[in-house]
N, CA, C and O of each residue as an XYZ file, in Angstrom:
204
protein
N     -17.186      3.477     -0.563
C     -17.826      4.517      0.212
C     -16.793      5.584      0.536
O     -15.590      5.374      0.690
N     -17.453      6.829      0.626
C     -16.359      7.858      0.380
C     -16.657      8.468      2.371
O     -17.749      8.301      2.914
N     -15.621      9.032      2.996
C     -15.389      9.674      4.282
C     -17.211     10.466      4.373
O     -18.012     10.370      5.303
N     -17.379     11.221      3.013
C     -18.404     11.993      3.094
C     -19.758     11.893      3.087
O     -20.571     12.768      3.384
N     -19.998     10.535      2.655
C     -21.349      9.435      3.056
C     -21.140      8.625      4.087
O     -21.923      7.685      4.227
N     -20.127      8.787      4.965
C     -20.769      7.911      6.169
C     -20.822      8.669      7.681
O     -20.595      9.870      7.823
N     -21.094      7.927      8.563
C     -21.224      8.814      9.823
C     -20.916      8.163     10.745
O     -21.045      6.946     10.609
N     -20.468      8.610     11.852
C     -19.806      7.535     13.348
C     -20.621      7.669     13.742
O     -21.486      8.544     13.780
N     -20.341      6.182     14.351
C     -21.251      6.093     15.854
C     -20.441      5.085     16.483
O     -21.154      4.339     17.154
N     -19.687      4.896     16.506
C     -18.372      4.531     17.609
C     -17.580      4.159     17.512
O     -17.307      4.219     16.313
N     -16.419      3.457     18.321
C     -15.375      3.136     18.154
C     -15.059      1.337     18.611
O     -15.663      0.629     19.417
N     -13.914      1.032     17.749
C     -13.740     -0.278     18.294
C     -12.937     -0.503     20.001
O     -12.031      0.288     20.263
N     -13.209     -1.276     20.775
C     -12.625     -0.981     22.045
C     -11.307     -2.463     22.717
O     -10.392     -2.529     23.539
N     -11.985     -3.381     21.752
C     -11.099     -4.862     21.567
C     -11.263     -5.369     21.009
O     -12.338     -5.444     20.413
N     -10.242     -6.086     20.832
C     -10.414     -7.651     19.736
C     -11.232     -8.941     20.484
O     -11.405     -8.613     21.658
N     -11.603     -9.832     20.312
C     -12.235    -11.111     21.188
C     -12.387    -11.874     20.630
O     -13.128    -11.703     19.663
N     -11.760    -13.299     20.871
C     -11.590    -14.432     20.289
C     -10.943    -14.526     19.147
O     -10.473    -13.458     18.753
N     -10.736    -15.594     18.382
C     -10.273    -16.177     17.025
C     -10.706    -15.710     16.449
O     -10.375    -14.546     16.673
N     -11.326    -15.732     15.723
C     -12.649    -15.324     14.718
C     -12.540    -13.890     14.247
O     -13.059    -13.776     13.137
N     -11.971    -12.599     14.779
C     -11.962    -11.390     14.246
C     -12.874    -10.615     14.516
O     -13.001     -9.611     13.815
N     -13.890    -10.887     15.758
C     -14.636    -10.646     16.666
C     -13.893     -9.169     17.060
O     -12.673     -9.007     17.096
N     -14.751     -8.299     17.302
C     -14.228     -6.839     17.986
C     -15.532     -6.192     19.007
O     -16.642     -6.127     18.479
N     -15.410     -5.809     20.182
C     -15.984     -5.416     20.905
C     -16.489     -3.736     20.101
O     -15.825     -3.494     19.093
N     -17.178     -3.032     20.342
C     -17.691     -1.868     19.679
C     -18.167     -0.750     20.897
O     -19.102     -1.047     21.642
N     -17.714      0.069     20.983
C     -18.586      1.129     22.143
C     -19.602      2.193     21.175
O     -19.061      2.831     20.272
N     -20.367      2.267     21.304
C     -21.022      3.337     20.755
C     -21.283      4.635     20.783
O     -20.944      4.896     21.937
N     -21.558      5.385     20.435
C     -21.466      6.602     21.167
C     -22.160      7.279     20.228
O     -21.783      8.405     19.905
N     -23.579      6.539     19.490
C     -24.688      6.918     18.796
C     -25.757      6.809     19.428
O     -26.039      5.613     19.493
N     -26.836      7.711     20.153
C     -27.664      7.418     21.107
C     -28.735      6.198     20.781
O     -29.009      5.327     21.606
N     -29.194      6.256     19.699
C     -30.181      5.369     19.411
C     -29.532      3.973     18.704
O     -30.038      3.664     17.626
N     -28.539      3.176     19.184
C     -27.748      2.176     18.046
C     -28.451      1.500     18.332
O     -27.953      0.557     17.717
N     -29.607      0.927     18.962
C     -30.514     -0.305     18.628
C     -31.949     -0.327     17.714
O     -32.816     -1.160     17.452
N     -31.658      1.152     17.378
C     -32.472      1.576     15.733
C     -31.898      1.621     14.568
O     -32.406      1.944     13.494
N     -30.206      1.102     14.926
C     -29.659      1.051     13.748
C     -29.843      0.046     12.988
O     -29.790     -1.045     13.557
N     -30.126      0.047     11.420
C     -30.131     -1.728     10.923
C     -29.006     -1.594      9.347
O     -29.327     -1.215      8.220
N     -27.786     -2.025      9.813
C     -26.973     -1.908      8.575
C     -27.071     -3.370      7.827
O     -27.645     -4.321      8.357
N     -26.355     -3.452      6.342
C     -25.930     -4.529      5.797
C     -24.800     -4.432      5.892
O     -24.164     -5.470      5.711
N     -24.236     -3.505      6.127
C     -22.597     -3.311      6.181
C     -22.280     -2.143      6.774
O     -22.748     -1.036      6.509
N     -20.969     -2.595      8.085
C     -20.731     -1.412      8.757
C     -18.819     -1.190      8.091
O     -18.021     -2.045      7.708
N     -18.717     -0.031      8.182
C     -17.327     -0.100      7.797
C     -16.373      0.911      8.637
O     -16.945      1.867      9.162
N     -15.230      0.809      8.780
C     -14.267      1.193      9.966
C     -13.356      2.012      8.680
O     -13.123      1.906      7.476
N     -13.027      2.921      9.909
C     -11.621      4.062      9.145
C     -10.185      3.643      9.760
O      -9.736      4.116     10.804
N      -9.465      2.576      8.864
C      -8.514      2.538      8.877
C      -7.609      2.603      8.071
O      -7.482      1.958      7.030
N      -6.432      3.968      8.839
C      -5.332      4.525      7.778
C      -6.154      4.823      7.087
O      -6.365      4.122      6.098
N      -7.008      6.081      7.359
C      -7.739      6.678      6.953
C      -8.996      6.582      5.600
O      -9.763      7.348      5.018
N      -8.649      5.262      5.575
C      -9.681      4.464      4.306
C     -10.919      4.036      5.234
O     -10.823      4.084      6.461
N     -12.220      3.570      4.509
C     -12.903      2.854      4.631
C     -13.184      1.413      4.882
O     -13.747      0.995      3.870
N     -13.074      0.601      5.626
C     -12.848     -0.780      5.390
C     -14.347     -1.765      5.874
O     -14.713     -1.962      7.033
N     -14.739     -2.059      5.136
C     -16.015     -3.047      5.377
C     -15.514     -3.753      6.560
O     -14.355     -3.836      6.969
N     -16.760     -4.322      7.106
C     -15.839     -5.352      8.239
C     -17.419     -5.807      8.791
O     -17.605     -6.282      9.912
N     -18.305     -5.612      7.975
C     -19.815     -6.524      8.800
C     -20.626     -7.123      6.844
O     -21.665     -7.779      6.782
């Protein structure tokens, strides 16, 4: 996935537990209309799957 097909809707805010668990804030008004198969994070400016 390229920077130019995707879109924010928030940021990570912590890590939690073992597991690789991350807390999420949103800051997309409607995120409980969201339904992904895969969400992916910008790190070091790449794309990185992570759901």
């Amino acid at each position: 996935m390229k920077h130019e097909e995707a879109f924010y809707i928030g940021y990570v805010t912590k890590t939690r537990g073992l597991k690789g668990e991350v807390q999420v804030f949103f800051e997309f008004e409607e995120y409980e209309q969201l339904d992904f198969d895969v969400v992916f994070a910008d790190m070091n400016g790449k794309l990185v799957p992570i759901l």
